[in-house]
C-alpha positions in Angstrom: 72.3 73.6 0.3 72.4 71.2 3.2 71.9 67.8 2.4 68.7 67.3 4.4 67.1 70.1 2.3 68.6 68.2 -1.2 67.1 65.2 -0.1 63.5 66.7 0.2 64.0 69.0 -3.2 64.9 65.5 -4.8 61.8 63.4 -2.9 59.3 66.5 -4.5 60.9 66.2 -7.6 60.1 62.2 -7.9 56.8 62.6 -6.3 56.3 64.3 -10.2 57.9 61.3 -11.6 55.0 58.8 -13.5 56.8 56.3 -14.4 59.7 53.6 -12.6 61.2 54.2 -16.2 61.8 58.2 -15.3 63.1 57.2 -11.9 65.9 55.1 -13.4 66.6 57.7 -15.6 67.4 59.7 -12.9 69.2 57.3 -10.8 71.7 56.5 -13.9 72.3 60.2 -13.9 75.3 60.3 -11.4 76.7 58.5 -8.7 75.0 60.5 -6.0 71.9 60.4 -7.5 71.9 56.9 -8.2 72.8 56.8 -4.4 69.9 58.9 -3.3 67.4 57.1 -5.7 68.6 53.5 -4.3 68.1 55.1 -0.5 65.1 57.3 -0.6 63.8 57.5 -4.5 62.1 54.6 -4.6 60.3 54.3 -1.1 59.1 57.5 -2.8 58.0 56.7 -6.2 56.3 53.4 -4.2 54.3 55.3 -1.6 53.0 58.1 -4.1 52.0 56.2 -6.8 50.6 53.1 -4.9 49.3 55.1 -1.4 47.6 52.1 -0.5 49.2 49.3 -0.8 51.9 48.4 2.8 54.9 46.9 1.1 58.1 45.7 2.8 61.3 47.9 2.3 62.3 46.5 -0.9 61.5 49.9 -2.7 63.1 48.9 -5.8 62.0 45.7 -6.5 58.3 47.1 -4.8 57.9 49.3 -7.6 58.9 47.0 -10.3 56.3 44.7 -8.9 53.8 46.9 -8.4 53.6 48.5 -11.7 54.3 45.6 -13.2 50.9 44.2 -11.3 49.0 47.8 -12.3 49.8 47.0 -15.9 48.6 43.6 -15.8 45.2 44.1 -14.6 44.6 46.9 -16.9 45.7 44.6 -19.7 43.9 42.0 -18.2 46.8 39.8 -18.4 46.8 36.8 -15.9 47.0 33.1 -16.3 44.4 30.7 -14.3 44.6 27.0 -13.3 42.4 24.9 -11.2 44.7 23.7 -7.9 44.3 20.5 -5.5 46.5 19.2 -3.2 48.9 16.9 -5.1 52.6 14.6 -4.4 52.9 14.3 -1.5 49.4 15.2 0.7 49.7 15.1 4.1 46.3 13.9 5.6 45.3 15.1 9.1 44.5 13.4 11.7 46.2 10.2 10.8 49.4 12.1 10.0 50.2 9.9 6.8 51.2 11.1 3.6 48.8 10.1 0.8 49.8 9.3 -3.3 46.5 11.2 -4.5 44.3 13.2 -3.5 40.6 12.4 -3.5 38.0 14.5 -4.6 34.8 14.2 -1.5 32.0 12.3 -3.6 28.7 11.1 -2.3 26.8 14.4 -2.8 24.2 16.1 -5.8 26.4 19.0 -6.3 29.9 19.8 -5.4 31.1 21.5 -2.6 31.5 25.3 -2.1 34.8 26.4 -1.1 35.6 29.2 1.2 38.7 30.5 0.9 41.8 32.7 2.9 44.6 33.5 2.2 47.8 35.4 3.4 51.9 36.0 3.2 54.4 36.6 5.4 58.0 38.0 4.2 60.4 36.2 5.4 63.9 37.5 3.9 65.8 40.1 2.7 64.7 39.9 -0.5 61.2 41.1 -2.2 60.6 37.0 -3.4 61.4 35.9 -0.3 57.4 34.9 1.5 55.8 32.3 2.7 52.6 32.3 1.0 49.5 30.5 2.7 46.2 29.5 1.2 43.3 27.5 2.6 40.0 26.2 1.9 36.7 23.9 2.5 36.4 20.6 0.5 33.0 20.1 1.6 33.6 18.1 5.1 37.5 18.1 4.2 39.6 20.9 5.0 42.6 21.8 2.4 45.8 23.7 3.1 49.1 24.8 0.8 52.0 26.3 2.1 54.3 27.8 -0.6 57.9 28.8 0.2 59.6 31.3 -2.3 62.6 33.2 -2.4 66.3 31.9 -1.6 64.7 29.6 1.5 63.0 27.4 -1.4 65.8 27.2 -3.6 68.7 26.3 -1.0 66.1 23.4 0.0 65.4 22.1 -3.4 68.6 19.1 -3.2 66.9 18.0 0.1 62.8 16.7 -0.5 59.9 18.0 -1.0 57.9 18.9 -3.5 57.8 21.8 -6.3 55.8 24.1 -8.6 57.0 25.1 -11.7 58.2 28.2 -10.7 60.6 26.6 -8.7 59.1 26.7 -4.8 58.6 24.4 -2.4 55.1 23.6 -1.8 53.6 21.5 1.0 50.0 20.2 1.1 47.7 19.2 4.5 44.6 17.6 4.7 42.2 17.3 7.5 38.7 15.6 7.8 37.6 14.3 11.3 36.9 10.9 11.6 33.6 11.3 12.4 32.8 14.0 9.8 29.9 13.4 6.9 29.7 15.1 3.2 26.7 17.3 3.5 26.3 17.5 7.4 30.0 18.3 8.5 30.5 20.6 5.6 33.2 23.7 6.6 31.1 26.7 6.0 34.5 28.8 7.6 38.2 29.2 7.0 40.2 31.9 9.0 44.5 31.2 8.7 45.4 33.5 12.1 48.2 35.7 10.9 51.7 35.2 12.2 51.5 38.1 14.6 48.2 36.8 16.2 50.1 33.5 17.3 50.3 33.0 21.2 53.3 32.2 21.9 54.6 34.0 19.0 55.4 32.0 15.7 58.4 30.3 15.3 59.6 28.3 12.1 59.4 25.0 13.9 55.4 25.8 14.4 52.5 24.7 12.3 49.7 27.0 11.3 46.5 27.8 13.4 43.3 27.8 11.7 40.1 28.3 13.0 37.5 26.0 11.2 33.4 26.5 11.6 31.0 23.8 10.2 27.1 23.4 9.1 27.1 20.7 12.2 27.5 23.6 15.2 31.7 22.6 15.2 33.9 25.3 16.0 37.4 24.7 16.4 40.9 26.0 16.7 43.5 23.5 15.2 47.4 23.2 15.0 48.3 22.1 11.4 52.4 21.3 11.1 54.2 21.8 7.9 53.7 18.7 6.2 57.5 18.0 5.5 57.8 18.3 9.2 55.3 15.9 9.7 57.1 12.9 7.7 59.7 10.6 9.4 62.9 10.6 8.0 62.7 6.8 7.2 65.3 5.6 4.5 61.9 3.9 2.8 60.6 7.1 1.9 61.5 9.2 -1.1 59.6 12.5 -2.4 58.4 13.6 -5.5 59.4 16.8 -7.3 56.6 18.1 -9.7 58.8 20.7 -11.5 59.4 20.2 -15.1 63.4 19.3 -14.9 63.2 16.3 -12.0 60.5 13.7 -11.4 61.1 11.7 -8.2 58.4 8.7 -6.8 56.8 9.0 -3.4 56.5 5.3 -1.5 53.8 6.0 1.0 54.7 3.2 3.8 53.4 3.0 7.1 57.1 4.7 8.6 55.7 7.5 6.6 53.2 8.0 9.8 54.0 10.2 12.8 52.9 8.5 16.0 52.6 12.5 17.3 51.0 13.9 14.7 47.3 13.2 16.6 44.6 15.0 16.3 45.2 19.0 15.6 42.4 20.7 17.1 43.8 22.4 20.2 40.5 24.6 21.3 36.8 23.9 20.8 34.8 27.2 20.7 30.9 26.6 22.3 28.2 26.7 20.2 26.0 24.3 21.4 25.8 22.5 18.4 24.1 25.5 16.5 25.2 26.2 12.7 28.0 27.9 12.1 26.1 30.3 9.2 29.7 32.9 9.0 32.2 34.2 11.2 35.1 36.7 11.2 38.2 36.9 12.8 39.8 40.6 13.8 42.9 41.6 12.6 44.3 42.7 16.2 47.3 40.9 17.9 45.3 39.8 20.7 42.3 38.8 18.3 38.6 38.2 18.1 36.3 35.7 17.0 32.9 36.8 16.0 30.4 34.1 15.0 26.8 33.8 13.2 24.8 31.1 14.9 21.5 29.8 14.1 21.3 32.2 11.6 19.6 34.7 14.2 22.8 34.9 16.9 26.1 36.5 16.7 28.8 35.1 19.6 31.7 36.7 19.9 35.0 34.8 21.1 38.4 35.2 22.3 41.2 32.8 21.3 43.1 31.4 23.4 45.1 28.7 22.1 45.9 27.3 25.7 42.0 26.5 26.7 40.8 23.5 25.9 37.1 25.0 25.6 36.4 28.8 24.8 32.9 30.5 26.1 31.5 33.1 24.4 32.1 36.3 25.7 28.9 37.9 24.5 25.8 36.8 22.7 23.4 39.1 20.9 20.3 38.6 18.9 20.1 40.2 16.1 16.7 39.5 14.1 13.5 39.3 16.4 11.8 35.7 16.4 8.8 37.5 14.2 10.7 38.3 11.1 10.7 34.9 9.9 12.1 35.0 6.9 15.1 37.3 7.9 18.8 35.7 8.5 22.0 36.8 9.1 24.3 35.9 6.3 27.3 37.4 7.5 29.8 39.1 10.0 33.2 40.9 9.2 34.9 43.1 11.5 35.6 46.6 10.5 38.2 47.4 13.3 38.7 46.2 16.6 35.9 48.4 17.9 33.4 48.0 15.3 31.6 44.6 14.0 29.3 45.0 11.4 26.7 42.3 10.4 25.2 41.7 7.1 21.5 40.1 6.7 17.8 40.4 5.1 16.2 40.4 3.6 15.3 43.9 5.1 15.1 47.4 4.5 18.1 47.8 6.6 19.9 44.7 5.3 23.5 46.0 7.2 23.8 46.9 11.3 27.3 47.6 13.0 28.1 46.9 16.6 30.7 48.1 19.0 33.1 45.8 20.9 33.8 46.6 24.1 35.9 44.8 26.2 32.5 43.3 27.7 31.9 42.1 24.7 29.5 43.3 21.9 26.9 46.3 22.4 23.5 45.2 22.8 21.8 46.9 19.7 23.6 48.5 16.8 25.5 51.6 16.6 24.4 52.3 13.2 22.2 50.5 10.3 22.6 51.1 6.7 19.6 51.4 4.7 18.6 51.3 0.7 18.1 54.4 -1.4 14.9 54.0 -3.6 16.7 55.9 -6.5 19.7 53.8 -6.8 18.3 51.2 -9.1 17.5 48.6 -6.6 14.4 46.5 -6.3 11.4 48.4 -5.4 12.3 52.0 -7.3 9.5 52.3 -9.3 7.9 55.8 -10.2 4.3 54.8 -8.8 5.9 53.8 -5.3 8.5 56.2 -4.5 8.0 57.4 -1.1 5.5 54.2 -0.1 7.6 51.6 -0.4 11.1 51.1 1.3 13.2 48.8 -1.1 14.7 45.5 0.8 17.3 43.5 -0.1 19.7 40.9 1.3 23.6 41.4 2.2 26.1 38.8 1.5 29.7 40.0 1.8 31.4 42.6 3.9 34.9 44.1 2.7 36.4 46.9 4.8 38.8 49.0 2.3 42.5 49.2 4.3 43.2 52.1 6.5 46.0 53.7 4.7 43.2 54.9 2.1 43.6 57.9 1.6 39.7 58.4 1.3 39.1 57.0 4.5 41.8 57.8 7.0 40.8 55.7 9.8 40.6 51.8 10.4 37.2 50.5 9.1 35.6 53.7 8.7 34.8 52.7 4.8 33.6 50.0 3.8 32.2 47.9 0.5 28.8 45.3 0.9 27.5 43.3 -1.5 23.6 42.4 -1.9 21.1 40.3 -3.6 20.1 43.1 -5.9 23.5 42.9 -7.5 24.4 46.4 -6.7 27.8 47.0 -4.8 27.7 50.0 -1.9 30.1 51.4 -0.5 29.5 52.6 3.1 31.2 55.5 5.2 30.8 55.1 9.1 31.2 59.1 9.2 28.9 60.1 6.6 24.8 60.6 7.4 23.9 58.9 3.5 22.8 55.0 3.4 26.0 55.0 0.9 28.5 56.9 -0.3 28.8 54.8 -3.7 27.8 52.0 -5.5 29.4 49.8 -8.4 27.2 47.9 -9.9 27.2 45.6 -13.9 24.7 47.5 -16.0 25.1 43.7 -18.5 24.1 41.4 -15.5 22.3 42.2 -12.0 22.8 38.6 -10.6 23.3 38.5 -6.4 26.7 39.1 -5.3 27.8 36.1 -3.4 32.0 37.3 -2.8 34.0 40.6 -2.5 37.9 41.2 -2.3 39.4 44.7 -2.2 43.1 44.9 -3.8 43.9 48.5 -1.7 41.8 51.3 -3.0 42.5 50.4 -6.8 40.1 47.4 -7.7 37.8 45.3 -6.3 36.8 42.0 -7.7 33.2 40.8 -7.0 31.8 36.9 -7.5 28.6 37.2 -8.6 25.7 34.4 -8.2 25.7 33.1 -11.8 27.2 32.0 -14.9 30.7 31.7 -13.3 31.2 35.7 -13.8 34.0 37.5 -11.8 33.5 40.8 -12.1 36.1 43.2 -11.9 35.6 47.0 -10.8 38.4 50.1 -10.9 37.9 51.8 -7.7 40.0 55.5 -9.2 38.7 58.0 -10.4 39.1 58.4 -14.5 41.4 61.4 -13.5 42.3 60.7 -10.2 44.7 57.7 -11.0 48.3 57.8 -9.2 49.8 55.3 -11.7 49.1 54.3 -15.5 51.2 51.8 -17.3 50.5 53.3 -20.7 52.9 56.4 -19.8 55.3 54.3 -20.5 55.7 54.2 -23.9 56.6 51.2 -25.8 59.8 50.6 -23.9 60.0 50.1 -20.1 62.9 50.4 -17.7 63.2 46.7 -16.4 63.1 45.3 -20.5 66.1 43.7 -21.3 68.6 44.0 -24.3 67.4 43.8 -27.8 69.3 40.2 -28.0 67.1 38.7 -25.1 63.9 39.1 -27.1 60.9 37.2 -26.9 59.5 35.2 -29.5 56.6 36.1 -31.1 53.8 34.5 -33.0 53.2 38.2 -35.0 56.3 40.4 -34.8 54.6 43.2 -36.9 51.7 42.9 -34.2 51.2 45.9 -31.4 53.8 47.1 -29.0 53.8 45.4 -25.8 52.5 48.3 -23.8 49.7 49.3 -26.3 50.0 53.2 -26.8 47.8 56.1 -25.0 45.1 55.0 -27.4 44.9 51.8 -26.4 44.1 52.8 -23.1 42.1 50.2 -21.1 41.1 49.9 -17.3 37.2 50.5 -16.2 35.1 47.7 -15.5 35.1 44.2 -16.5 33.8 40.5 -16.4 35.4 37.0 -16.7 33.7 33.9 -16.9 35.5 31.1 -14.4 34.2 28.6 -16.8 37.5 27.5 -19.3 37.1 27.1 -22.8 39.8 24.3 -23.5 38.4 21.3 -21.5 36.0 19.1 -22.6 32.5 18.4 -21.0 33.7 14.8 -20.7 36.7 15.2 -18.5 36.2 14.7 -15.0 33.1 14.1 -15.7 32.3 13.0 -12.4 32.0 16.6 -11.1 32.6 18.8 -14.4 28.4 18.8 -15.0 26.8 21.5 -16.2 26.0 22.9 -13.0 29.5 23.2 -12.0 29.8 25.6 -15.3 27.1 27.5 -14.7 28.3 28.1 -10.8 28.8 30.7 -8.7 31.9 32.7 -7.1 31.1 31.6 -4.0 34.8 33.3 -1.9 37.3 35.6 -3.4 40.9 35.6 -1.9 44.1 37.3 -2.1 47.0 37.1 -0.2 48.1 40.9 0.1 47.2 43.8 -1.9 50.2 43.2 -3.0 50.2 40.0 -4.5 49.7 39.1 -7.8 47.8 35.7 -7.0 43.9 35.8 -7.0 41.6 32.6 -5.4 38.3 32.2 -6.6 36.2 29.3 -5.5 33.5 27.8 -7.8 31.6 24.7 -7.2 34.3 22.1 -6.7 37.2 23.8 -7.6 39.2 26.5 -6.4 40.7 28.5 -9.2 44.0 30.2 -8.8 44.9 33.6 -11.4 48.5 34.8 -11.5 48.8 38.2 -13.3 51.3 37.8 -15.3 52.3 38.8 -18.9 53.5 35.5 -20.4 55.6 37.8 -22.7 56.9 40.0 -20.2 60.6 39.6 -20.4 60.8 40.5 -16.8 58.0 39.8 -14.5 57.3 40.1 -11.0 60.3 39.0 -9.2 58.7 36.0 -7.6 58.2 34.5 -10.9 61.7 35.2 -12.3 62.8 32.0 -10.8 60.9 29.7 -13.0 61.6 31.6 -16.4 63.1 29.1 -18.6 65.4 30.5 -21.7 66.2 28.7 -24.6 69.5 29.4 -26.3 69.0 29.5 -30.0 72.6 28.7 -30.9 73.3 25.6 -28.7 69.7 24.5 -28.4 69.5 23.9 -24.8 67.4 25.5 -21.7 68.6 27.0 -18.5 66.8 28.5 -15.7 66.4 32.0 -14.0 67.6 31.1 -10.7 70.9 30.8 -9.8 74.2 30.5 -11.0 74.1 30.7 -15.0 70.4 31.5 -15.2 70.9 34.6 -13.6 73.4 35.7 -15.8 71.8 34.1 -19.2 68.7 36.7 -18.0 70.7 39.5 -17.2 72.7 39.2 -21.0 75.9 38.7 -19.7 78.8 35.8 -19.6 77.4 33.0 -22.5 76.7 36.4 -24.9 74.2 33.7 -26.6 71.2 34.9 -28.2 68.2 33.8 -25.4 65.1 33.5 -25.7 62.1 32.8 -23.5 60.3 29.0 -23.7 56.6 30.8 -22.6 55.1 27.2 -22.5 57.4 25.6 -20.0 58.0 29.2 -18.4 54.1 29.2 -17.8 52.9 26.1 -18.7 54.8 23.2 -18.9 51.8 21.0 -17.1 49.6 22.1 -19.9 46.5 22.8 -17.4 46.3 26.9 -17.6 42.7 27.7 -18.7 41.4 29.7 -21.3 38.8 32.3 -20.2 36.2 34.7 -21.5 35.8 38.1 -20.6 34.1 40.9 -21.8 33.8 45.2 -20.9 31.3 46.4 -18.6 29.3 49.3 -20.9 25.9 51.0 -20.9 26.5 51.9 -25.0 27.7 50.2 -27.6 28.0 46.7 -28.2 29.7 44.6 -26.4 32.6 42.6 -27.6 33.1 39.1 -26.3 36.7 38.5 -25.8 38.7 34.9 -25.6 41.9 33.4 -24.1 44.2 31.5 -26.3 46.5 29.0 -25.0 49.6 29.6 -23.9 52.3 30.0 -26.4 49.8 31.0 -29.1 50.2 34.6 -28.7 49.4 37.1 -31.4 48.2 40.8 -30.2 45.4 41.2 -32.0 43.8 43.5 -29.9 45.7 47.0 -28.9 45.7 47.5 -25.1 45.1 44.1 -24.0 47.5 40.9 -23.3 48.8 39.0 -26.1 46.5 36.1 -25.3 43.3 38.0 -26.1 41.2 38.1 -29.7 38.1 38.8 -30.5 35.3 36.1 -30.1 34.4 35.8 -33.9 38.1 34.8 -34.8 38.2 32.1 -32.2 
């Protein structure tokens, strides 16, 4: 048998394979199948299990980290903490860094966030990104860059500052001079991708970020790393926020770059109308589309170079005699299809071309309501007389490696007042082709973020609920963690165990009746702070708010943003028990030897080898609050299943490090609501 025709026989015969765990086994077979499995078995295993998720080459590592991510969100295993810019802030335009951080004040409710996100890869190595996150602060606008992987650790003796995972953070700040809480607030955020940079990115560049506000400003600015941005003055000395150094910052006027200036490089016209939403397209050369006035959509190019950008095309979408209908969003589908999301109306969604004259003049398609699908108006006595209406709120194209929609932006998910999630299909005749919708709670949908075509996570208008919907089919799923069993490939020897508050309690991976996935809610409102901290913004409104933006840096990624009123809420799903998570996170494991009594960490040098079990031969265990929580300020949530019988069962977060199992099937933090 040649070996092209072995090499497909073997690719068929892992296409079968259900777990990572049975594709080790068969790499630990033989040499030339450990060969084959390192070359093409895990690309393999990767692409058929997780079709729709783009990963970089790092197959192996890929599908440790991706199963690893499938098994967390069916466990519902994930840590949350609120972020803010902190150590050393550099604030935009005077180009100085700042000791603290300060929260905008002045108004009768907090601000509402919106949020993006993205990473780059920047290595050879699955941990090695860049990852990028951005957001409104009511007039102020708020940006971390996080370097992981090898580049953060080789710069860890020089300055800057760092998580406790271990990676180099660096935060910006920028608020015009000019700008006022309440009428300057940033109602848009878009980070343009590294590809979409003209002249193409290079490490010594900043970030471009386009920035809309309730004022009529829209700009394109130039923000530099903040390290960048920092003389190198013998004055000046950094702070490092993980765990094993603490270092002062002396903010000093040599701390200020006299050519840091101001960073917005383009003004967009709008003739000082409100920027209501806007969108930018995922195309090299790309696109900005922009909601004005609430009745106008003004589509852009950006060009980085101009000082002023025209609109290319402007088209009016709601007649002047519909009063009381708005646009409340825009979200390209593709680069030739823009669609628009507004009501209230009985065709609350309308898609336009774009041509390279700019936008077609009336829509290429409008997406109605069905009176039978639950939604307002669907009562017996009016069927066929009334035409339900409702409002749109967020658009979310799925990604065009679905394999249920095979072109780019052909499906689509929209959220609506009447709490019911659609999903749209440009080919298909029917209003919808699906909806998701919480048979518990029917409050507006205000946010939407699809992970590939596995879940989609909704922010919901009250009561701080995140809903969280499994987009497979019951039968249809490529990947479950529970076939596992109760041991897993990537655990480690039985002498690197993890401590456990109830060692007679459940196996880690539950069983196959402990099954979970399906639908559920989390309320973004923690359990462990009291009213009367920060109680200068933590009122009651602020627990009772709404998602208002949902972000996540690649399907990929294991890092959700949600933005409630005055916060922005960051969830890692993780396992803090999991002996061996995600690579990115391996870094900032810290293991206690039980013998000499001291710590190391999982990065290089002997922390790599106390992880692996080799060279000390000391009996290690894992610290889970100063792995996952040595700041003390992860949250404790509530969550309960989405269910039309039965009862339903409030669940609760403990605290890290007080870990029992009690429930079968779901992380170690869980219990039941009664027992809390």
């Amino acid at each position: 048998m040649s070996c092209l025709r072995l090499v497909e026989l073997l690719s068929h015969i892992v296409e079968y394979l259900p777990t990572a765990q049975s594709v080790a086994h068969l790499s630990s077979s033989c040499h030339r199948l450990n060969d084959y499995v390192e070359r093409e078995g895990w690309r393999t295993f990767a692409q058929t299990r997780f079709p729709s998720f783009q990963t970089p080459p790092h197959w192996r590592d890929a599908s440790h980290a991706l199963t690893t991510l499938s098994r967390n969100w069916d466990r519902r295993a994930f840590v949350a903490r609120y972020i803010e810019p902190s150590g050393s802030v550099t604030r935009l335009p005077e180009g100085s860094l700042v000791p603290q951080w300060r929260r905008p004040k002045g108004q009768t409710m907090g601000f509402q966030p919106v949020i993006d996100s993205y990473e780059e890869y920047t290595g050879s190595e699955w941990s090695d990104r860049e990852e990028v996150v951005a957001w409104s602060a009511g007039a102020e606008f708020v940006m971390r860059v996080k370097t992981m992987g090898r580049a953060a650790s080789h710069r860890r003796a020089d300055f800057g500052d760092f998580d406790h995972h271990g990676y180099r953070v660096g935060w910006i700040t920028y608020r015009p001079f000019s700008s006022a809480q309440g009428r300057d607030d940033i109602t848009f955020v878009n980070i343009l991708r590294p590809s979409q940079r003209r002249p193409p990115k290079r490490k010594e560049d900043g970030h471009s970020v386009v920035v809309g506000t309730a004022s009529g400003d829209l700009t394109l600015l130039n923000l530099q790393n903040s390290l960048s941005l920092v003389s190198n003055s013998e004055e000046t000395t950094y702070r490092d926020e993980s765990p094993r150094t603490n270092h002062s910052l002396d903010v000093s006027s040599s701390n200020l770059r006299k050519d840091a200036g101001d960073p917005v490089t383009s003004y967009f016209v709008t003739n000082g109308r409100k920027v209501q939403s806007a969108d930018v397209s995922s195309s090299k050369s790309p696109l900005l589309a922009a909601c004005l006035s609430e009745r106008t959509v003004a589509l852009y190019s950006i060009d980085s170079q101009a000082s002023k950008i025209a609109p290319l095309s402007e088209i009016t979408t709601i007649p002047k005699e519909r009063q009381k209908c708005r646009i409340w969003s825009t979200h390209f589908l593709s680069d030739t299809h823009l669609a628009v999301g507004l009501g209230p109306s009985v065709e609350p969604v309308h898609v336009y071309e774009v041509t390279p004259s700019g936008l077609s003049k009336t829509p290429v398609r409008k997406f109605g309501l069905d009176a039978n699908d639950g939604a307002v108006g669907a009562r017996l006595d009016m069927l066929g007389t009334v035409k339900p209406s409702s409002s749109v709120y967020p658009i979310a194209p799925l990604p065009a490696s679905s394999q249920a929609g095979y072109g780019s932006g052909q499906l689509f998910l929209t959220g609506g007042y009447d709490g019911i999630i659609r999903l749209h299909d440009l080919r298909s005749p029917s209003a919808h082709s699906a909806t998701y919708q919480d048979p518990t709670d029917d409050s507006a949908v205000y946010s939407l973020q699809a992970l590939g075509r596995e879940r989609l996570v909704a922010g919901t208008a009250r009561h701080n609920i995140m809903k969280v919907f499994d987009l497979r089919l019951a039968s249809g799923r490529a990947y479950h963690y529970v076939d596992v069993g109760a041991t897993s490939a990537y655990t480690l020897p039985d002498h690197l165990s993890v401590p456990r508050a109830d060692e007679e309690g459940p196996p880690l991976y539950g069983s196959s009746t402990q099954r979970r996935g399906g639908d559920w809610n989390v309320f973004v409102s923690p359990r462990n702070q009291r009213p009367e901290q920060n109680s200068s913004w933590r009122t009651r409104r602020a627990r009772e708010s709404p998602i208002y933006a949902l972000s996540a840096p690649s399907c990929t990624s294991p890092s959700l943003f949600a933005g409630v009123e005055n916060n922005v809420v960051q969830f890692d799903f993780v396992s803090v028990l999991d002996r061996h998570p995600d690579p990115i996170f391996e870094q900032g494991l810290r293991l206690v030897s039980t013998n000499a009594h001291h710590t190391t960490t999982n990065g290089n040098g002997n922390g790599v080898e106390s992880i692996n079990g080799k060279g000390s031969g000391l009996e290690t265990r894992l610290d889970v609050r100063k792995s996952w929580d040595p700041a003390h300020d992860a949250l404790n949530f509530a969550m309960y299943e989405q269910s039309r019988e039965g009862a339903m069962r409030l669940r609760v977060q403990r605290g890290v490090g007080w870990v029992k199992g009690e429930l079968g099937g779901y992380d170690e933090r869980w219990m039941d609501a009664s027992r809390s």
